[in-house]
mmCIF file of the N, C-alpha and C atoms, coordinates in Angstrom:
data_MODEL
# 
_entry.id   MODEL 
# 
loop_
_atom_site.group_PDB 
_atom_site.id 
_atom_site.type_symbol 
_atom_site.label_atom_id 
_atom_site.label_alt_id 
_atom_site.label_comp_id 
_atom_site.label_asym_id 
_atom_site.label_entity_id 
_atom_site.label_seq_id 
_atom_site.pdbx_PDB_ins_code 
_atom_site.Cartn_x 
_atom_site.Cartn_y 
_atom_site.Cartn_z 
_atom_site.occupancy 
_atom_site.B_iso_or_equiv 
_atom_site.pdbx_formal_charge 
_atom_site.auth_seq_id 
_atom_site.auth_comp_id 
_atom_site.auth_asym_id 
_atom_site.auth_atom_id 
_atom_site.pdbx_PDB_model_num 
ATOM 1   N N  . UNK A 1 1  ? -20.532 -6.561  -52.645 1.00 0.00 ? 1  UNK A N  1 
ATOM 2   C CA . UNK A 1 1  ? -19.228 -6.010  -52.346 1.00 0.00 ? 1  UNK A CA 1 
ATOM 3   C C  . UNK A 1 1  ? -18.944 -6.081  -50.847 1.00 0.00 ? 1  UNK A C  1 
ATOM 4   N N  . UNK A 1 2  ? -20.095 -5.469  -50.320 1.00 0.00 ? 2  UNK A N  1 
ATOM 5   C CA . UNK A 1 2  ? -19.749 -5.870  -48.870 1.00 0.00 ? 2  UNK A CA 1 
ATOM 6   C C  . UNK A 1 2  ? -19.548 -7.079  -48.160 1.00 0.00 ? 2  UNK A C  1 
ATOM 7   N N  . UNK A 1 3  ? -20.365 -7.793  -48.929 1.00 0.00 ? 3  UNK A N  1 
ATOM 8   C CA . UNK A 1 3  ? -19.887 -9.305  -48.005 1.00 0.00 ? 3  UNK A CA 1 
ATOM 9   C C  . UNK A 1 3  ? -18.623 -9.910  -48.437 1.00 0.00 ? 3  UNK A C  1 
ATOM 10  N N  . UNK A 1 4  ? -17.886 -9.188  -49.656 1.00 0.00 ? 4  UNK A N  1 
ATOM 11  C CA . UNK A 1 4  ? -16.732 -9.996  -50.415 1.00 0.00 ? 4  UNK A CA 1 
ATOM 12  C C  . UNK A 1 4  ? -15.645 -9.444  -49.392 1.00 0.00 ? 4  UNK A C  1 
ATOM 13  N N  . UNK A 1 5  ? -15.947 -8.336  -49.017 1.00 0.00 ? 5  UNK A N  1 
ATOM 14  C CA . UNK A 1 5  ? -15.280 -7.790  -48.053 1.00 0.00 ? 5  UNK A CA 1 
ATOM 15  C C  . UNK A 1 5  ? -14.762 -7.873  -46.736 1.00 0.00 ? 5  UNK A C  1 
ATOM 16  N N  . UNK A 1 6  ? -16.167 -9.001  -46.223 1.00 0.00 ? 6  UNK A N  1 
ATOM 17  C CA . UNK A 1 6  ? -16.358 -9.291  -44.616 1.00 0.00 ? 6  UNK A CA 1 
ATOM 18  C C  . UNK A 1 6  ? -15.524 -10.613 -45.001 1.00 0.00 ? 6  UNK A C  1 
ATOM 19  N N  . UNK A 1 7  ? -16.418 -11.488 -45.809 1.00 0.00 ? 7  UNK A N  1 
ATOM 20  C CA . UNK A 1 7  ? -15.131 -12.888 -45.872 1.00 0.00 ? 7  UNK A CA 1 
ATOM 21  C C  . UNK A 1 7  ? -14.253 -12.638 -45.988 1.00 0.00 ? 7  UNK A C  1 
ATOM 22  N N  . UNK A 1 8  ? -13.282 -11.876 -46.688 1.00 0.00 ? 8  UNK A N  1 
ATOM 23  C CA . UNK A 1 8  ? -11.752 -11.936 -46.878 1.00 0.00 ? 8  UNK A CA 1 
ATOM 24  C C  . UNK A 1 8  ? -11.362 -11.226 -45.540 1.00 0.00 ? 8  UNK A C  1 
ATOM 25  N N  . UNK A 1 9  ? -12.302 -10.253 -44.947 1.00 0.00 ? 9  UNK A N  1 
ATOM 26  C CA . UNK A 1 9  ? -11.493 -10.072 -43.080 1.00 0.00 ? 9  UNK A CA 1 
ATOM 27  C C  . UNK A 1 9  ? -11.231 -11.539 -42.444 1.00 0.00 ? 9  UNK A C  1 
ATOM 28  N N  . UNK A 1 10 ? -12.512 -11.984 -42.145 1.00 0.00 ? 10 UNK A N  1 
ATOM 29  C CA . UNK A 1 10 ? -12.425 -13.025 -41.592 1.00 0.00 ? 10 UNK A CA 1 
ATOM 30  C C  . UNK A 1 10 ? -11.899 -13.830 -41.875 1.00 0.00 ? 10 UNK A C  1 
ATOM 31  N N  . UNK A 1 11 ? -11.420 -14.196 -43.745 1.00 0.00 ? 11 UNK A N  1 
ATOM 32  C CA . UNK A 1 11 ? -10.518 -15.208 -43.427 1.00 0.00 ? 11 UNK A CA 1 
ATOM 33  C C  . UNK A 1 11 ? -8.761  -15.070 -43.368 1.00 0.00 ? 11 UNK A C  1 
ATOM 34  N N  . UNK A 1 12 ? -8.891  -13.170 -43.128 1.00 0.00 ? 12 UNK A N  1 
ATOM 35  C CA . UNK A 1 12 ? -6.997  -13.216 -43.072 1.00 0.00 ? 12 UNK A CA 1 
ATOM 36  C C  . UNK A 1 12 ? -7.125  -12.959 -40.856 1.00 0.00 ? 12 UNK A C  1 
ATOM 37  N N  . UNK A 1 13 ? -8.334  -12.688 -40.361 1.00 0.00 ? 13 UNK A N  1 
ATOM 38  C CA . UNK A 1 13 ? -8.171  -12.344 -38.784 1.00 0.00 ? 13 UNK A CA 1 
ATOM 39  C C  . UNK A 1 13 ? -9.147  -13.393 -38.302 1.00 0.00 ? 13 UNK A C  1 
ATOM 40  N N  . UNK A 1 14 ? -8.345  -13.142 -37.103 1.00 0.00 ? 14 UNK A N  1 
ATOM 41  C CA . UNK A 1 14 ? -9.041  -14.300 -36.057 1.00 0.00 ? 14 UNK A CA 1 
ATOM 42  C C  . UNK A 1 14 ? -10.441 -13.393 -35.111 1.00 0.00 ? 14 UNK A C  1 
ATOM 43  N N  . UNK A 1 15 ? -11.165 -13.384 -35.814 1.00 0.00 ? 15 UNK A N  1 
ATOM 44  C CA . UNK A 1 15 ? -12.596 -12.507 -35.151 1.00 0.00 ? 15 UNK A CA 1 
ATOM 45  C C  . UNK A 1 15 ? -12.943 -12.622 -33.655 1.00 0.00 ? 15 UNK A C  1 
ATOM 46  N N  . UNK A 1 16 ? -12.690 -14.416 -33.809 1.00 0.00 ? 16 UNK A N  1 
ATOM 47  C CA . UNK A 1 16 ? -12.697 -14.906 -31.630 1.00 0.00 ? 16 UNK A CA 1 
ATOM 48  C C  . UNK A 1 16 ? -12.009 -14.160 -31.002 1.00 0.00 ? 16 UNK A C  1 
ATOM 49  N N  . UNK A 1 17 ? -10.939 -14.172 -31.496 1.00 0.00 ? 17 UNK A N  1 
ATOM 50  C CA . UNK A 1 17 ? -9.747  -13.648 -30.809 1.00 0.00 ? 17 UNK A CA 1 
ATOM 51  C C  . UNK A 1 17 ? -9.593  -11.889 -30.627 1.00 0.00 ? 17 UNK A C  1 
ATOM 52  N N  . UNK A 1 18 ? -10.574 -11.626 -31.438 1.00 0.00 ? 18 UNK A N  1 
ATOM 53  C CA . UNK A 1 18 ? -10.567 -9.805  -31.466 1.00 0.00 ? 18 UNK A CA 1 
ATOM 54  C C  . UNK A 1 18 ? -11.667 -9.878  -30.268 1.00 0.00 ? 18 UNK A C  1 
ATOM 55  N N  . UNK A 1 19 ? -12.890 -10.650 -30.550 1.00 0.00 ? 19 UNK A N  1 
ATOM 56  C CA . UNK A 1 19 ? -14.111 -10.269 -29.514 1.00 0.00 ? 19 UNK A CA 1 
ATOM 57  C C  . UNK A 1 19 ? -14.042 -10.815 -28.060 1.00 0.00 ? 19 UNK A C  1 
ATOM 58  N N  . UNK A 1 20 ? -12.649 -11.553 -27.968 1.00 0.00 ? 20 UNK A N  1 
ATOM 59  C CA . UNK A 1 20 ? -12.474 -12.002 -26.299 1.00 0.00 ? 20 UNK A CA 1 
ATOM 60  C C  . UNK A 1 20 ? -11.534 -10.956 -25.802 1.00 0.00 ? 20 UNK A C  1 
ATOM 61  N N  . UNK A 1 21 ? -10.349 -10.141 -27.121 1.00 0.00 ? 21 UNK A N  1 
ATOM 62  C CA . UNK A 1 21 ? -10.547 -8.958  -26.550 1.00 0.00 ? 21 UNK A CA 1 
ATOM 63  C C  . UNK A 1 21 ? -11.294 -7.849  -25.891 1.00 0.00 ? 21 UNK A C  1 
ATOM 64  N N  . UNK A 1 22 ? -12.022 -7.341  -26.903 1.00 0.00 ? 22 UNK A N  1 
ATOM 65  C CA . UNK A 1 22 ? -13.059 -6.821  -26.492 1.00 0.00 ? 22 UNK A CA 1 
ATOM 66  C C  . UNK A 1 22 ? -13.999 -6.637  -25.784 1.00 0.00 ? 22 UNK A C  1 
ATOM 67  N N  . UNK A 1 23 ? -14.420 -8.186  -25.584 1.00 0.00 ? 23 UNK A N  1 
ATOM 68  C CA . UNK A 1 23 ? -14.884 -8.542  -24.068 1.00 0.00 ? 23 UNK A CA 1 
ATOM 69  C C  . UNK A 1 23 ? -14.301 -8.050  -23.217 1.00 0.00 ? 23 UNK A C  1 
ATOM 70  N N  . UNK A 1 24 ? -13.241 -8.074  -22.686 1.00 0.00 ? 24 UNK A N  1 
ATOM 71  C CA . UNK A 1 24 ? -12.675 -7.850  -21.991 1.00 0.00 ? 24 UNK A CA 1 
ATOM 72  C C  . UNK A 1 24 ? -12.369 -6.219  -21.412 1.00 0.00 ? 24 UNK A C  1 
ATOM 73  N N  . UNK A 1 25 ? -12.181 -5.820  -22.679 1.00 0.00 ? 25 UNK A N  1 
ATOM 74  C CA . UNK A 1 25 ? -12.050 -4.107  -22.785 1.00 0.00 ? 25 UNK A CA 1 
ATOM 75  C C  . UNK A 1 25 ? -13.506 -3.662  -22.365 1.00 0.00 ? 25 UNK A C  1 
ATOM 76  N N  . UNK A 1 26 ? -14.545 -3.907  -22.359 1.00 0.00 ? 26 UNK A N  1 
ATOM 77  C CA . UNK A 1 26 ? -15.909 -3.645  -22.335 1.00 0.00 ? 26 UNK A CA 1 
ATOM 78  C C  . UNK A 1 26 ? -15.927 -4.172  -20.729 1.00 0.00 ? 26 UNK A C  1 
ATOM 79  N N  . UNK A 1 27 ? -15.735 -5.315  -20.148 1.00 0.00 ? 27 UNK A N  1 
ATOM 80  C CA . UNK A 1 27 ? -15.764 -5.899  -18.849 1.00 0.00 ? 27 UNK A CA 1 
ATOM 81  C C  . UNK A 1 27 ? -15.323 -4.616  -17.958 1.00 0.00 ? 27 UNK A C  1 
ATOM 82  N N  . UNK A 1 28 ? -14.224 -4.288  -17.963 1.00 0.00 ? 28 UNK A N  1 
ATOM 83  C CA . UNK A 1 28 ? -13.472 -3.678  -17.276 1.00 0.00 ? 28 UNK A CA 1 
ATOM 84  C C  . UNK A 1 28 ? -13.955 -2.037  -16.958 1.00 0.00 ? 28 UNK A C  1 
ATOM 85  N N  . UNK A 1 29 ? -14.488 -1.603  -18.486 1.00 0.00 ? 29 UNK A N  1 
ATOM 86  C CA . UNK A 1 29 ? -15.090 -0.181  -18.510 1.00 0.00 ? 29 UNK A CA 1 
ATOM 87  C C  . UNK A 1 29 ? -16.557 -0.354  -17.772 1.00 0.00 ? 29 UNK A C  1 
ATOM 88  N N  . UNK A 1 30 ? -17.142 -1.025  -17.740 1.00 0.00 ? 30 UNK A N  1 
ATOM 89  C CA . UNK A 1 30 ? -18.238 -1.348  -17.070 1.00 0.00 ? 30 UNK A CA 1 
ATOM 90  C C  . UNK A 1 30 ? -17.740 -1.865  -15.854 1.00 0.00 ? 30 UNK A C  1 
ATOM 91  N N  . UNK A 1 31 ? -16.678 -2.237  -15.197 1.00 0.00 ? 31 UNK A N  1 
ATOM 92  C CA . UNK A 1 31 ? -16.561 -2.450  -14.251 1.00 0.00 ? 31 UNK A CA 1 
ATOM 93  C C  . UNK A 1 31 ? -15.645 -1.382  -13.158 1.00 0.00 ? 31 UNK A C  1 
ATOM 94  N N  . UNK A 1 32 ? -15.382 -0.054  -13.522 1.00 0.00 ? 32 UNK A N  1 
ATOM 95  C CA . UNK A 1 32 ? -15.051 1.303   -13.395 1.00 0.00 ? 32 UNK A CA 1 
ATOM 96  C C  . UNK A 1 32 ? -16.764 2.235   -13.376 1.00 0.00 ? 32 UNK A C  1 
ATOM 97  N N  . UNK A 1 33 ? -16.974 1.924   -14.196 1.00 0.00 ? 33 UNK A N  1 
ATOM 98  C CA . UNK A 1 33 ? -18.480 2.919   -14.458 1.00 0.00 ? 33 UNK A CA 1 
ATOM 99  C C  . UNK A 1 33 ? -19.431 1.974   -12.605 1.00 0.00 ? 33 UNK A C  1 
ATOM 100 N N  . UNK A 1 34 ? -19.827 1.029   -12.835 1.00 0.00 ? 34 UNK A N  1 
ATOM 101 C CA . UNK A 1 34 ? -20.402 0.809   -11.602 1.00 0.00 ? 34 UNK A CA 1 
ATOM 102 C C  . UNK A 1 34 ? -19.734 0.807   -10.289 1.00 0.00 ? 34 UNK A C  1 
ATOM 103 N N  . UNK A 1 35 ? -18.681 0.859   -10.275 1.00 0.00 ? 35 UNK A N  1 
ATOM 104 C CA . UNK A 1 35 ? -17.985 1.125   -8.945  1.00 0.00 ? 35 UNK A CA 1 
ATOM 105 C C  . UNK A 1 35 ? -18.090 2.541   -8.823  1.00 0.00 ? 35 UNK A C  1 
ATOM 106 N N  . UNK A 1 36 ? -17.882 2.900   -10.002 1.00 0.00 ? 36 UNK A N  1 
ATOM 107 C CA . UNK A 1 36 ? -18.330 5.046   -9.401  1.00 0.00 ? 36 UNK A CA 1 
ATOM 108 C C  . UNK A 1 36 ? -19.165 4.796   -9.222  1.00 0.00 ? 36 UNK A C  1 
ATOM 109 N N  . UNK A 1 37 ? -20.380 4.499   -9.948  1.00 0.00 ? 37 UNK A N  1 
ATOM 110 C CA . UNK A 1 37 ? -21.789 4.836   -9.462  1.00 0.00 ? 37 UNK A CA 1 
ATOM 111 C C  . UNK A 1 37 ? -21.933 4.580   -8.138  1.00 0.00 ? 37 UNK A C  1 
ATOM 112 N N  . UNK A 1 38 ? -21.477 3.213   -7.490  1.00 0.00 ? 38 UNK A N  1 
ATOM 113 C CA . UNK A 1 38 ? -21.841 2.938   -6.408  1.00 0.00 ? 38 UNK A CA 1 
ATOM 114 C C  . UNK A 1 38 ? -21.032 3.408   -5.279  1.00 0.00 ? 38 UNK A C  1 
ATOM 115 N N  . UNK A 1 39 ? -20.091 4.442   -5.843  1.00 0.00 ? 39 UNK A N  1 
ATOM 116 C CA . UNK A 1 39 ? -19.048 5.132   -4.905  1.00 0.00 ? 39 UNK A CA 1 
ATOM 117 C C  . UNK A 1 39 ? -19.798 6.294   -4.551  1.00 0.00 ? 39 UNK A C  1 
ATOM 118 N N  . UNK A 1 40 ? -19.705 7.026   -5.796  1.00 0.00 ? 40 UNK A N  1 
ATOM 119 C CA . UNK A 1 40 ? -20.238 8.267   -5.940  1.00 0.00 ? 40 UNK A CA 1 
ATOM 120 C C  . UNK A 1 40 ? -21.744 8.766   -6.067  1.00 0.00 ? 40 UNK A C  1 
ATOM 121 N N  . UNK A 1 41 ? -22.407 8.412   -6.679  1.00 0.00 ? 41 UNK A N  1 
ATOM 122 C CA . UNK A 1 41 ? -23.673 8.666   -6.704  1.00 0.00 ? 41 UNK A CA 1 
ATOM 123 C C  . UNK A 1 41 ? -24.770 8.551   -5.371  1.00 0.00 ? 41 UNK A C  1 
ATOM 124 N N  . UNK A 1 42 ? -26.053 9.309   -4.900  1.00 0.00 ? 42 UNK A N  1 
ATOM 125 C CA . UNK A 1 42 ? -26.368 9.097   -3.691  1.00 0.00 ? 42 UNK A CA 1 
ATOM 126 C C  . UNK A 1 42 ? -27.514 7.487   -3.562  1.00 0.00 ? 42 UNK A C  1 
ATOM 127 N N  . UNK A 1 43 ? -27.658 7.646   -2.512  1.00 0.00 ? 43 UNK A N  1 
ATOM 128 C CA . UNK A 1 43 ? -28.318 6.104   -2.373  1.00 0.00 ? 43 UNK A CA 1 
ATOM 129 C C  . UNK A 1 43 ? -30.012 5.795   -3.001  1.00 0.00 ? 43 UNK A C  1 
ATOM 130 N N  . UNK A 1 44 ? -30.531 6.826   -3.311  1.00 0.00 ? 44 UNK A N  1 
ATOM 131 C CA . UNK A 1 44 ? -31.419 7.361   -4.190  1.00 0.00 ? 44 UNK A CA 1 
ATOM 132 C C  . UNK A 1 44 ? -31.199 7.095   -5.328  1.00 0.00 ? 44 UNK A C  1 
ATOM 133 N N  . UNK A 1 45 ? -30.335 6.875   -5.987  1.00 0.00 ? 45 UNK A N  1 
ATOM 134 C CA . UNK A 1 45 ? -30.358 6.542   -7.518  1.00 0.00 ? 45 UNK A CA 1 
ATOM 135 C C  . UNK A 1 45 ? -30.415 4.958   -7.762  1.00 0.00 ? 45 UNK A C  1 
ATOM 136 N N  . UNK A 1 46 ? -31.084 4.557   -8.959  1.00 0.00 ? 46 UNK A N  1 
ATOM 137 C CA . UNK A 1 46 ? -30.789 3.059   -8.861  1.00 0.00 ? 46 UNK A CA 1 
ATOM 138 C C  . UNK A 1 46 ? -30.423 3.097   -10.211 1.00 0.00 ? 46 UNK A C  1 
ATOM 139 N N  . UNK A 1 47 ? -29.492 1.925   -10.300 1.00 0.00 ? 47 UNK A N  1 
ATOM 140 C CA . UNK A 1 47 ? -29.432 1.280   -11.589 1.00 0.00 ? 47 UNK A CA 1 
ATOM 141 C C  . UNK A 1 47 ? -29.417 -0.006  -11.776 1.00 0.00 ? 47 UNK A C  1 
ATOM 142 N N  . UNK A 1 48 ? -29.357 -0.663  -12.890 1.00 0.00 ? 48 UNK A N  1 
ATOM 143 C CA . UNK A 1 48 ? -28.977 -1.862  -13.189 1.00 0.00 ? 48 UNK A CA 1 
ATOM 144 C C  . UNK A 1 48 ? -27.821 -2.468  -13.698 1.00 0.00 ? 48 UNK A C  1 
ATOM 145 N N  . UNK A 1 49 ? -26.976 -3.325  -13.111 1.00 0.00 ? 49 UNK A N  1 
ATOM 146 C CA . UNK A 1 49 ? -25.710 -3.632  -13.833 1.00 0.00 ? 49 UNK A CA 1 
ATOM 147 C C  . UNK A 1 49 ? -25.942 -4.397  -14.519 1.00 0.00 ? 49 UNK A C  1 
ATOM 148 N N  . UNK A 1 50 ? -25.230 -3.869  -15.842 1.00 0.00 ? 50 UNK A N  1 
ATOM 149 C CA . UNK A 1 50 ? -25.437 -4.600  -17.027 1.00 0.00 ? 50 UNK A CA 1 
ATOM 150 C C  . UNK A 1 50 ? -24.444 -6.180  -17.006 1.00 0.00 ? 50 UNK A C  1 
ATOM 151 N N  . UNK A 1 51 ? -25.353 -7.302  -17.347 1.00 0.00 ? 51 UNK A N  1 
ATOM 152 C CA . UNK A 1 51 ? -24.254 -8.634  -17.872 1.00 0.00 ? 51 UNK A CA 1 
ATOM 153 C C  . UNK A 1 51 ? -23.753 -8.598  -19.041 1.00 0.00 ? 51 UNK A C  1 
ATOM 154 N N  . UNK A 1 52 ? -23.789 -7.702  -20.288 1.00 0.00 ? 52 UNK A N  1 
ATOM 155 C CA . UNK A 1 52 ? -23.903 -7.749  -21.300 1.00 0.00 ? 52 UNK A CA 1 
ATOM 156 C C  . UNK A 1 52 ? -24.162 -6.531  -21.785 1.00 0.00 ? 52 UNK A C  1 
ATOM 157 N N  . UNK A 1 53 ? -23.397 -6.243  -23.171 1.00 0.00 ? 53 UNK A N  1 
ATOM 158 C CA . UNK A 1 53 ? -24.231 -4.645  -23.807 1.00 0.00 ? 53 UNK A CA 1 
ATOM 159 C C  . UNK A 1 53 ? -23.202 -3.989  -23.291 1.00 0.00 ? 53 UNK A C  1 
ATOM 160 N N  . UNK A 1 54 ? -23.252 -2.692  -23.678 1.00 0.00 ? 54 UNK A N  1 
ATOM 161 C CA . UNK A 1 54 ? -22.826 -1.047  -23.183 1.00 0.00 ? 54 UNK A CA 1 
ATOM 162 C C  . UNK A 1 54 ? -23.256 -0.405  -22.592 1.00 0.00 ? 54 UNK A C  1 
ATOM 163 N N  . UNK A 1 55 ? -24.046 -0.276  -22.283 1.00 0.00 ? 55 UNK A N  1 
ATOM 164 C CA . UNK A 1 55 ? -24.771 0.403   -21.850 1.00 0.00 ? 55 UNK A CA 1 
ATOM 165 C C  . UNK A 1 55 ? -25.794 0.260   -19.668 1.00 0.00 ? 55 UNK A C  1 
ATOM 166 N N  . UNK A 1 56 ? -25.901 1.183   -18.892 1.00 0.00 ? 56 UNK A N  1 
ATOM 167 C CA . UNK A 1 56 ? -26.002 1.041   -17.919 1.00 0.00 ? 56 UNK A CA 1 
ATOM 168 C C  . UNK A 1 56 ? -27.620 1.650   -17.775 1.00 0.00 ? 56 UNK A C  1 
ATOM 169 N N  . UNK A 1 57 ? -28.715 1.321   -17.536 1.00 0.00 ? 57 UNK A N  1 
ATOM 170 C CA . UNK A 1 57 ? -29.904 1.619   -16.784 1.00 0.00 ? 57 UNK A CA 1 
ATOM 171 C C  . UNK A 1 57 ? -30.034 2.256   -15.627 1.00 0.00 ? 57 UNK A C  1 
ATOM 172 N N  . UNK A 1 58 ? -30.124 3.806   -15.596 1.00 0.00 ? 58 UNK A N  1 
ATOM 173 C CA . UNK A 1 58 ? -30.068 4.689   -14.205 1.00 0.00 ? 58 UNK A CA 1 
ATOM 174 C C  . UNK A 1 58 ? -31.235 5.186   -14.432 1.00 0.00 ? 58 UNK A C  1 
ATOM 175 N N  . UNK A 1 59 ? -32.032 5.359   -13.157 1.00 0.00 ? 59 UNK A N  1 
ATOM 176 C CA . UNK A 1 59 ? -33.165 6.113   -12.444 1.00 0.00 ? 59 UNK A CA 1 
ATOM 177 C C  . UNK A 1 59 ? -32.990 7.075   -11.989 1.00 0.00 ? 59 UNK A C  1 
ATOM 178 N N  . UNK A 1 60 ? -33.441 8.071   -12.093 1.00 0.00 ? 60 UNK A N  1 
ATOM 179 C CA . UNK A 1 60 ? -33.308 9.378   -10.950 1.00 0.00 ? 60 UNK A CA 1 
ATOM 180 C C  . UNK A 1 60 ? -34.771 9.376   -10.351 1.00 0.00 ? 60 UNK A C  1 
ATOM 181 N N  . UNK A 1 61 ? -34.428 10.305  -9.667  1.00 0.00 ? 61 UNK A N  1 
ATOM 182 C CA . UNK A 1 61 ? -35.758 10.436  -8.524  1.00 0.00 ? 61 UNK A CA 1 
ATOM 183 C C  . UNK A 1 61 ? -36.500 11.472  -9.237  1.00 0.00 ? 61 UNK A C  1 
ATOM 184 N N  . UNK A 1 62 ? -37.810 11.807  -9.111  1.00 0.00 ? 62 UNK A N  1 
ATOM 185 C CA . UNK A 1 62 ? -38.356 12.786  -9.644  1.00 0.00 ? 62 UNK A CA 1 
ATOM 186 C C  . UNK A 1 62 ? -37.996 13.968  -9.018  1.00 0.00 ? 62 UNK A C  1 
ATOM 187 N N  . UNK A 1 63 ? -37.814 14.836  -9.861  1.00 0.00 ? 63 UNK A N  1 
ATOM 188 C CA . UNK A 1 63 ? -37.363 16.094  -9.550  1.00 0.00 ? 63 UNK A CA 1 
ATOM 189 C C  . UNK A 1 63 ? -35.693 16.310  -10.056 1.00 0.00 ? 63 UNK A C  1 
ATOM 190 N N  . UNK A 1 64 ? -35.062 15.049  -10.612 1.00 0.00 ? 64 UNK A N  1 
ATOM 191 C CA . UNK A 1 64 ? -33.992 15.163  -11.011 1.00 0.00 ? 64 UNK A CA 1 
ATOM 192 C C  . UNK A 1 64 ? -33.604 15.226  -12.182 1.00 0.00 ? 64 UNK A C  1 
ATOM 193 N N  . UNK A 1 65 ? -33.168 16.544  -13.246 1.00 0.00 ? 65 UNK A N  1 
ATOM 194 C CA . UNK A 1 65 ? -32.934 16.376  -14.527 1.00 0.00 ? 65 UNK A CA 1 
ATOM 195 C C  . UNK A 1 65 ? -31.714 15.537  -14.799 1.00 0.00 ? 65 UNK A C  1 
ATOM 196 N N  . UNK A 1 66 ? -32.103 14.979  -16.283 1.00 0.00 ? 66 UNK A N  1 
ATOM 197 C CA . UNK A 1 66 ? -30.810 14.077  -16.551 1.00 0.00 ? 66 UNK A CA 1 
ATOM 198 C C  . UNK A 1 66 ? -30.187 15.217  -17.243 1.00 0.00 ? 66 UNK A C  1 
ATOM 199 N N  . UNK A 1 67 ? -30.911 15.967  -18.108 1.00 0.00 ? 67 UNK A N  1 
ATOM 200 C CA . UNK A 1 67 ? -30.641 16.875  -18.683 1.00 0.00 ? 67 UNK A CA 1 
ATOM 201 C C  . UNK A 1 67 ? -29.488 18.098  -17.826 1.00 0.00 ? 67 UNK A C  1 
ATOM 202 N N  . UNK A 1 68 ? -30.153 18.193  -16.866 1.00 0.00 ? 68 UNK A N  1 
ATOM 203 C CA . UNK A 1 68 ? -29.082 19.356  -16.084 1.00 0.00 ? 68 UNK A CA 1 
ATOM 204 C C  . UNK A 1 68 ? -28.002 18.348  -15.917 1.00 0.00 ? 68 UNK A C  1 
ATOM 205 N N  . UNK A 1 69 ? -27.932 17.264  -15.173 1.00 0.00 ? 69 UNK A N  1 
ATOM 206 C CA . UNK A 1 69 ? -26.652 16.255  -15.302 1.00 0.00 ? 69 UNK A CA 1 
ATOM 207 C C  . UNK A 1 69 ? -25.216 16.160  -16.028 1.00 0.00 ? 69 UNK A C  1 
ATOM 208 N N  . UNK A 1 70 ? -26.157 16.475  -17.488 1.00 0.00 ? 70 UNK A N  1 
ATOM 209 C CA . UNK A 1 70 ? -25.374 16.166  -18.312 1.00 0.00 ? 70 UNK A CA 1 
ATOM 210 C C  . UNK A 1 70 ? -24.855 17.425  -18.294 1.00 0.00 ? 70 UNK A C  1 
ATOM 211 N N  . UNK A 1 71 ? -25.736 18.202  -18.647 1.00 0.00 ? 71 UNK A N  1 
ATOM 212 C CA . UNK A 1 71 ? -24.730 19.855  -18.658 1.00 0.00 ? 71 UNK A CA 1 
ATOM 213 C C  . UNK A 1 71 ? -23.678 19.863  -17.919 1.00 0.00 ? 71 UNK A C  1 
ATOM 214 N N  . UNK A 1 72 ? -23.870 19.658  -16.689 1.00 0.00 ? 72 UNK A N  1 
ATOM 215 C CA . UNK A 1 72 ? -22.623 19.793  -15.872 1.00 0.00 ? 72 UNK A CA 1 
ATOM 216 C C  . UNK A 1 72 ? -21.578 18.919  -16.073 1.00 0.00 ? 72 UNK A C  1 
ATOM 217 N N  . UNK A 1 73 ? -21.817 17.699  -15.927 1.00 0.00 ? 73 UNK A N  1 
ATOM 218 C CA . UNK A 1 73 ? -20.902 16.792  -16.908 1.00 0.00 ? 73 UNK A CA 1 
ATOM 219 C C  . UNK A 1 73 ? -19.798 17.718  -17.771 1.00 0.00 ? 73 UNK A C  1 
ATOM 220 N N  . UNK A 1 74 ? -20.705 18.251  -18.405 1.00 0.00 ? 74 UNK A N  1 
ATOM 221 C CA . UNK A 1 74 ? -19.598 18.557  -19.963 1.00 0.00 ? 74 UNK A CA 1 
ATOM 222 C C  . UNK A 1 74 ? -19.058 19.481  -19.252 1.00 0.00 ? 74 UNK A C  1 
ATOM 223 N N  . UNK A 1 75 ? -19.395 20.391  -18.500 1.00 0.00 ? 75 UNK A N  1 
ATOM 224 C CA . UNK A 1 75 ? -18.860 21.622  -17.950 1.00 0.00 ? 75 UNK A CA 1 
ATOM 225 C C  . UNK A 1 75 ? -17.502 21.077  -17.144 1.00 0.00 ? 75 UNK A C  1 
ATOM 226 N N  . UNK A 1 76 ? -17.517 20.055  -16.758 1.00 0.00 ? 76 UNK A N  1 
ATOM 227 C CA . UNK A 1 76 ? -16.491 19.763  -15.664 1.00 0.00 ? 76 UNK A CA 1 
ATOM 228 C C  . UNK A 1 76 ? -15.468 18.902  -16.856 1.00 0.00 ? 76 UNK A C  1 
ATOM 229 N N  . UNK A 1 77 ? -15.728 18.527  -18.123 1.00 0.00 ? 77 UNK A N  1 
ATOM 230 C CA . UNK A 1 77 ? -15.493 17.636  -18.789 1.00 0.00 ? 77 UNK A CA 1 
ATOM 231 C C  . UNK A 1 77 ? -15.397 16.080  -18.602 1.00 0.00 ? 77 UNK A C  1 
# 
């Protein structure tokens, strides 16, 4: 059922054409997220910019919770 499902997407949408969107939408959010980091964050932190994926690779220094981070995060929303 599921695959009867995926062919008939694909053959009424153009899938390229959704994921060069998307690319794109993903480019851009990753390209906001590392400019803060490298705005905002102190020179002590490292990360890795991602070529690819969602996702960003950050280090803290020891002694730094990610955990408290995040709390505050949400606190500030």
């Amino acid at each position: 059922m599921a695959q009867m499902t995926i062919v008939r997407y694909l053959q009424r949408y153009d899938i390229d054409r959704h994921i060069g969107k998307i690319v794109e939408v993903y480019k851009r959010r990753r390209d906001v997220a590392v400019g803060s980091i490298e705005r905002y964050f102190p020179a002590n932190i490292r990360f890795i910019r991602p070529e690819g994926g969602l996702f960003i690779w950050i280090e803290l220094p020891t002694g730094i919770s990610a955990r408290e981070i995040l709390n505050k995060c949400l606190e500030k929303k």
